[in-house]
N, C-alpha and C positions, 0 to 999 in steps of 0.2 A: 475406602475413603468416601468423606460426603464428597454427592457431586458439585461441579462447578453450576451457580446457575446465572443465566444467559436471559436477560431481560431483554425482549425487542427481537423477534421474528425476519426482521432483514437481511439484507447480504450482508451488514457486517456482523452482527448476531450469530446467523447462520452459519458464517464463516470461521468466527471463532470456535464456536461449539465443534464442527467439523475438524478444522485443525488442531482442537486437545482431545479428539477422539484418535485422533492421526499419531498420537503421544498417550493413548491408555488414559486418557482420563473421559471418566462421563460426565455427561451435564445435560441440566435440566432448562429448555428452551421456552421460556414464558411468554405468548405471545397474546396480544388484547384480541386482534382479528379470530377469525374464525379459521384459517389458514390456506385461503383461497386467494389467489393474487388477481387484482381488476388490471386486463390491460388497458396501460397507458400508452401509446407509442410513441407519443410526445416526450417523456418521458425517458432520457435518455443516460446510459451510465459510457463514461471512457475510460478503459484501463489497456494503462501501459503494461510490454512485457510482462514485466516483472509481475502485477497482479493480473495478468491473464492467467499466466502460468500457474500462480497460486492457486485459484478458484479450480482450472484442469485438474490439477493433480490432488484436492482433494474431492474429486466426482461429478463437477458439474459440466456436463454435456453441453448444455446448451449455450454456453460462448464460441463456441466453433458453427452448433447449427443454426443461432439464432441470429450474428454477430456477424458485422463486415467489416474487414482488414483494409484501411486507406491505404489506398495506392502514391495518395500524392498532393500536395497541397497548392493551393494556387490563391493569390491576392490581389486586388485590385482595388484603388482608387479613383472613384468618377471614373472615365473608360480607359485609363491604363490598368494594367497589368506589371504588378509593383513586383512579384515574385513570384515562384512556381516553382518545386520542389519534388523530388521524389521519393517517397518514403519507404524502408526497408532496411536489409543488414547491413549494406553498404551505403546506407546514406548517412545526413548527421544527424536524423530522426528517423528512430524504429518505429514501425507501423503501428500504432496500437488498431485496438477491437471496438468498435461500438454496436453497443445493442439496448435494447430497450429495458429499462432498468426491471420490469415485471419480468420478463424474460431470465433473467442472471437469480431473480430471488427465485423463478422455479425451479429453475436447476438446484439451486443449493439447498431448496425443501425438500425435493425428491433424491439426494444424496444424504439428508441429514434424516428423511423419516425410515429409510432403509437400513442406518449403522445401530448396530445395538448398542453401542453405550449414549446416543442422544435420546431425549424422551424429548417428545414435542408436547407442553398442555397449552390450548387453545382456548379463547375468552376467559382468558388469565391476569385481572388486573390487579397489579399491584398499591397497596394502601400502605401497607407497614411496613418498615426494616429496621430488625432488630441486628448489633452487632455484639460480639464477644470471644475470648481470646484462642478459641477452638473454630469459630465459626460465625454462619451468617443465619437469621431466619428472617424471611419473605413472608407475609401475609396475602393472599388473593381475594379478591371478592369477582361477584358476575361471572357465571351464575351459584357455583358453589365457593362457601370460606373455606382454605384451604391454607396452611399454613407448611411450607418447603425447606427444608435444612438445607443448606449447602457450605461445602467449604471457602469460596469465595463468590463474590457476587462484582458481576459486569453490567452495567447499565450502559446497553447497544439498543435504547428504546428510544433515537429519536430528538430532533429538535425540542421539544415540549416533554423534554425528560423527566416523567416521574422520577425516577432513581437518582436522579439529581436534586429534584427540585427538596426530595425527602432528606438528601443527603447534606442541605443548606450551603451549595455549592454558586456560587455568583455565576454570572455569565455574561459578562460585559462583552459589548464589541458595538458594532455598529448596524443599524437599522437600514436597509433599502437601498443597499451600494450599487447594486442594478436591478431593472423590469427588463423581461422580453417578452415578448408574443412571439407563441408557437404556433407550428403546426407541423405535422405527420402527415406526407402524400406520397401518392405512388404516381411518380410522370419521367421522362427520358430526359435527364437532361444535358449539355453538351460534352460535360467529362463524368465520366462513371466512375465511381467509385474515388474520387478527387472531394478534397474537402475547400468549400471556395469561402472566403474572408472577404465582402465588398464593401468598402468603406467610403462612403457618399455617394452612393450610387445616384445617377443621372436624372433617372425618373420621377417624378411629384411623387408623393408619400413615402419616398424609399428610405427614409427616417437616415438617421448616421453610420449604420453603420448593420448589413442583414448576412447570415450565414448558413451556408448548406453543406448537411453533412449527412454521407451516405450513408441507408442502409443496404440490406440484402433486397434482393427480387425490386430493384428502383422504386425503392423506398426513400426517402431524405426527412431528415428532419430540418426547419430551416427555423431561425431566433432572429425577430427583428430588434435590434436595442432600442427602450423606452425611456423618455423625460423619467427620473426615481420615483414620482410622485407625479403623473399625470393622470389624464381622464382615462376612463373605463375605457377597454379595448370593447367596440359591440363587435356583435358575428359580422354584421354589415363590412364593417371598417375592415375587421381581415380577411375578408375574402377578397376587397380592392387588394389589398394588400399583397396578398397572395396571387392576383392577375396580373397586377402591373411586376411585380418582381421576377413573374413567370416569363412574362411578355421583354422585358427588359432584358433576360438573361438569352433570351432564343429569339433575338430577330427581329423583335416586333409585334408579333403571334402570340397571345398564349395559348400551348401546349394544352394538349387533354392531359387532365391530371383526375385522380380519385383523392376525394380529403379522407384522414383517417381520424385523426384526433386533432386539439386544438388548446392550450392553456394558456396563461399568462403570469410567470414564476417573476416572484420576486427576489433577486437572491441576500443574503446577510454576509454577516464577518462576524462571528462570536468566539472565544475560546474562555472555554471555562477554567475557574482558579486555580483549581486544583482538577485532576484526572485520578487522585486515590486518596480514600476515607479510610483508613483502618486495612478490614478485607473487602472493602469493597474500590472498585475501579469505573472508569466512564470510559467509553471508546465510540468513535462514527458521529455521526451529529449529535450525540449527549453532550460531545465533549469539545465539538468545535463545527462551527459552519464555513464555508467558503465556496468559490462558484465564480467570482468575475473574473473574466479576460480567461476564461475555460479555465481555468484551474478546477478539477474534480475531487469533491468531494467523499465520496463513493470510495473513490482511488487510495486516498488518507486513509479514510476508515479501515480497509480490507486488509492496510500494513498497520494499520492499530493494532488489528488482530492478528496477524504473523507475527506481532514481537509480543503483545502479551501473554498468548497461548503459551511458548517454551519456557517463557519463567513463571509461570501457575504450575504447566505440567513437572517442572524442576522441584519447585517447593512441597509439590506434592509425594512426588516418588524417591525425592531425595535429600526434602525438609531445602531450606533456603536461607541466605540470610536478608535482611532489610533491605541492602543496599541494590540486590539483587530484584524485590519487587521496586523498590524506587526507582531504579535506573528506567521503568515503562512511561512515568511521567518527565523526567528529566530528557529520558530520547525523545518521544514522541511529541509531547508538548512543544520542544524547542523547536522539532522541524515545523512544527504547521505553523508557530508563533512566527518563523521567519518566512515562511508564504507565505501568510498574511499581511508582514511586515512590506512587504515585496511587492503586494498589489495594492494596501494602501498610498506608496509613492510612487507607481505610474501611472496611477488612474487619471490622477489630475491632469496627467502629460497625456493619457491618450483620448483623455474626452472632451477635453479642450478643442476644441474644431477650428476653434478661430485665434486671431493674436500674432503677433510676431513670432512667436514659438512655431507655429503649424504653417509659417511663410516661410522658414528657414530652409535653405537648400537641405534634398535630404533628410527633412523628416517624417518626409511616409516612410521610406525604406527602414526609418528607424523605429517607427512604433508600428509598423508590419515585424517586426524580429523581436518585439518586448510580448507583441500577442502571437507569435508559433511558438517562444516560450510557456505561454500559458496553455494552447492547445495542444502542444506538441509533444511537451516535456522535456524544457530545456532553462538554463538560467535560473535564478531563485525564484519565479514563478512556477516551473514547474521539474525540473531537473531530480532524480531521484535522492530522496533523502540521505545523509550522511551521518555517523555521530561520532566525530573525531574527536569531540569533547565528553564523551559518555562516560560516568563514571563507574561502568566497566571497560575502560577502557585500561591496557597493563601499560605501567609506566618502563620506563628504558631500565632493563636489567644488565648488569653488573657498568661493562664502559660500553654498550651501546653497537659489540660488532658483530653481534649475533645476528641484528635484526637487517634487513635487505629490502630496497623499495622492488614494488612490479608497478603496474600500470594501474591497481587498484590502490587508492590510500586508504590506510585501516580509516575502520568506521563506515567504507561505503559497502554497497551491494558487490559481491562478488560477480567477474564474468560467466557465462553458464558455457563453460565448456564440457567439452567431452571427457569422462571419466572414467578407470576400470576398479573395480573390488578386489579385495583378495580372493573372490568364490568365484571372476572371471565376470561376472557384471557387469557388462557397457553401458553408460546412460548420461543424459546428461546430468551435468552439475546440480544445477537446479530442481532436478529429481529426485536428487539424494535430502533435500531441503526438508525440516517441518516432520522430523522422525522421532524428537526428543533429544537430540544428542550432538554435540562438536563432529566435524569434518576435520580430520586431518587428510591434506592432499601435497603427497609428494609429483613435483616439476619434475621425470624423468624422460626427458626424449629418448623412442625409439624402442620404448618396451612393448610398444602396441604388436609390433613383427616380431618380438618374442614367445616361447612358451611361457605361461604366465606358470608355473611349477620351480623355472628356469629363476623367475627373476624374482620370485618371492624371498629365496634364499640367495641373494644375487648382493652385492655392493653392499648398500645403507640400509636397505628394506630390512633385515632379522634387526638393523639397533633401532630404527622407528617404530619398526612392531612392536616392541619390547617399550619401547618411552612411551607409547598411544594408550600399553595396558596397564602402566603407572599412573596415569595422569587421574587428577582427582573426581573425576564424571566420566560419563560413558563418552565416546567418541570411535569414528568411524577412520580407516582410515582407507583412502582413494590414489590412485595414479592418472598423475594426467599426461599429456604427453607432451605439453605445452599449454604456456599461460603468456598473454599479454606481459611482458615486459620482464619477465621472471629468466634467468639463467637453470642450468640444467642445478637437480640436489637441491631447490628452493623448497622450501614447508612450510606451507601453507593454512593456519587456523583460522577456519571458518564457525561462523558461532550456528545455531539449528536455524535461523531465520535469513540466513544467506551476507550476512555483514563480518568484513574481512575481521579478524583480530589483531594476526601479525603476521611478517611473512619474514621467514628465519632463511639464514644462508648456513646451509645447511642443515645436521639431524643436529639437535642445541635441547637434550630430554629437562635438562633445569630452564632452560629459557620455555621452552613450550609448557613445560608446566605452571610455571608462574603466569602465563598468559592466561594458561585454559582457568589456573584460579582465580585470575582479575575476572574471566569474561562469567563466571558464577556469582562474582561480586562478592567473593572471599570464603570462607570456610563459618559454616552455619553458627549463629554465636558470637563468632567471633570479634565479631567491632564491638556487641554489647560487652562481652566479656571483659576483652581485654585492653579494648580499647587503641592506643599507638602503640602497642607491643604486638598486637593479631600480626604485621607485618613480618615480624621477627620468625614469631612461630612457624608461621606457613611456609619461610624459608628454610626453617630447621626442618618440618613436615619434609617438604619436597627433597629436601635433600639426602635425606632415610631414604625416600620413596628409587631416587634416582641413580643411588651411589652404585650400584650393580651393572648400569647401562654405561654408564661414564668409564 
């Protein structure tokens, strides 16, 4: 097959290419640079769980070595202290990872120039894209004209998306929703590893609103909020800046500190109209910006790439139908249009300093808990994406008693529990993620103390095994031993990028079928085919397929 190719050398780039390498497909990584990353340490990426984990498991090192795990959050208002939190498995925020965004794209270079099916070409600018019904061709110029086949084309190149701008794709949103001034220093300061939120702080220039968040070896990055459109930050002004905030936070004194880097990011609000042309797709800041009140960009981007990668690698190794590459705009687009939705109506609420609004009892506590939202990941500023409305999603089969709630509602992220294989394989959930293929996981307490010989041919397990090798795609199937909310004999479809399908009371080999065919987005052909009849057929399909398990 032509390869996939992969415009834009960054983490989300990177990361796509990586993850349909992770599913046998190859791709061709087009990057403008030369492939040498400038550290920035200002320069900061946050990811939750869920994309730490991702980046892990396909090769990059350096979130664990480069990256510091927040222990804990703490808030304040002029000299109270609004909140203070601790983060972790048991709290109501898991701890994500912060590290310097140069840091996350080395790892993912040094994982992607290592796997044999990415090819990395360097000072690779794209000029032309050509589309048609096989395929995509890419023109390069600087230094050599070079001209790339591939089977589809992702444009992961960036705010200032060529690949879009070629593709005549709008990109409406809004200009200068916030300024900060940065800086990256290495000094002690009174909680380690604790992310602080100061919001009017006491001291002359301490502006509305300044935050410090940890690195590794007492490092912090600290963002002061700027007027949207005010005067040039000089080095002068931020280094007061930087003393008194110092001096403010410890006593009086300012601290010995080392400065490391220093910027002043403007951030935006855009999403582009469209995320697919034909065979060509947008993902990461091509295809939408965001950034105030901490909502991370970065973090979108890398689950652009967990959900587009499995329906590329699907359509490639097992052809696809429409509805199946649509469903990457219709999920993906929705969630970030609703975080964006999300921070354009509390911005007004938390920047507002003054008014009757900001006198009302009670509303620091309350726009302290709209912003750990957005840093934290929680709330529709930052809360993990869900797609209960996706049109893969399987509608309620036959009267509706098959299906069984747990603690997950279809359309979100699965919990990452612990898992076993049929080959004896313990891992977790989220392990098994990003392989190409459906999860099937049966809820059986109590098998883990069993011989797994014993329980393979044991109860339900020979008619699951037998439904999982009907079903219309590959699919894995797992034991767990327990699931948030789930009763014993619960079946569990999981799609490859870790978002629930359904969750069956009981083994139901026509209900889990008809899931695993909605979560493919139907049988290849099919809707052009036939149109309202495709539903009929896949019913008659499945039920050929199943009538032996029944």
């Amino acid at each position: 097959m032509d390869p996939v190719i992969v415009v834009g050398a960054g983490p989300v780039g990177l990361t796509l290419a990586l993850s349909l390498a992770a599913q046998h497909v190859s791709s061709v990584v087009l990057d403008e640079g030369d492939g040498t990353q400038e550290p920035r340490t200002a320069r900061t990426v946050v990811l939750r769980p869920d994309t730490a984990a991702l980046v892990e498991g396909l090769g990059c090192t350096t979130v664990w070595d480069e990256g510091a795990l927040w222990s804990g959050w703490r808030s304040m208002r002029r000299k109270q202290v609004v909140t203070e939190l601790t983060l972790g498995d048991d709290s109501e925020f898991p701890a994500p990872v912060h590290l310097p965004q140069h840091a996350l794209t080395r790892g993912l270079y040094a994982a992607a120039t290592a796997h044999p099916l990415i090819e990395l070409a360097t000072q690779a600018r794209v000029d032309t894209i050509e589309q048609d019904g096989k395929g995509v061709t890419v023109h390069t110029r600087e230094p050599g004209y070079l001209y790339w086949r591939g089977s589809y084309l992702v444009g992961c190149d960036g705010a200032r998306s060529t690949v879009r701008k070629l593709l005549g794709i709008r990109f409406a949103g809004r200009t200068a929703v916030e300024r900060h001034a940065v800086a990256a220093l290495q000094a002690e300061l009174p909680w380690p590893e604790t992310v602080l939120m100061h919001r009017q702080p006491p001291w002359r220039g301490g502006g509305p609103e300044v935050t410090a968040r940890p690195l590794p070896d007492d490092v912090w990055r600290l963002d002061w909020l700027l007027p949207p459109r005010g005067d040039l930050v000089t080095p002068d002004a931020l280094i007061t800046r930087i003393r008194d905030t110092l001096a403010g936070w410890c006593g009086g004194q300012t601290p010995p500190y080392e400065l490391i880097d220093t910027g002043v990011y403007t951030l935006h609000h855009r999403l582009a109209q469209r995320w697919r042309e034909g065979r060509s797709f947008l993902a990461g800041d091509a295809a939408h910006l965001l950034g105030a009140l901490g909502t991370q960009g970065v973090d979108e981007g890398l689950r652009d790439a967990a959900n587009l990668a499995w329906k590329l690698a699907h359509a490639l190794h097992h052809d696809a139908s429409e509805a199946l590459l649509d469903s990457y705009q219709a999920e993906r687009r929705t969630a970030v249009a609703a975080r964006l939705r999300a921070a354009d109506q509390v911005l007004p609420i938390l920047r507002n300093s003054g008014g009757l609004r900001a006198a009302l009892p009670g509303s620091a506590r309350g726009h302290d808990s709209l912003l750990m939202d957005g840093h934290l990941g929680g709330g529709a500023l930052g809360a993990l994406p869900a797609y209960p409305h996706s049109p893969l999603a399987p509608g309620t089969y036959g009267d509706g008693e098959a299906e069984t709630e747990v603690a997950t509602a279809p359309g979100a992220l699965v919990e990452d529990v612990r898992v076993t294989a049929p080959d004896g394989t313990v891992a977790a959930l989220w392990d098994r993620l990003g392989q190409g293929h459906l999860l099937v996981v049966l809820v059986a307490p109590g098998t883990g103390v069993w011989d797994r010989r014993h329980w393979m041919t044991a109860g339900v397990m020979p008619r699951l095994a037998a439904a999982v090798t009907a079903l219309p795609v590959p699919a894995e199937l797992l034991v767990a031993e327990g699931y948030p909310g789930a009763t014993a004999h619960t079946v569990l479809l999981v799609r490859p990028d870790g978002h629930l399908v359904a969750a069956f009371d009981g083994v139901r080999p026509e209900e889990l079928y008809a899931a695993a065919d909605a979560a493919r987005g139907g049988a290849p052909g099919a809707v052009e085919a036939l149109g309202d009849a495709s539903g009929a057929l896949v019913h008659s399909d499945h039920t050929d397929r199943t009538a032996d398990i029944n």
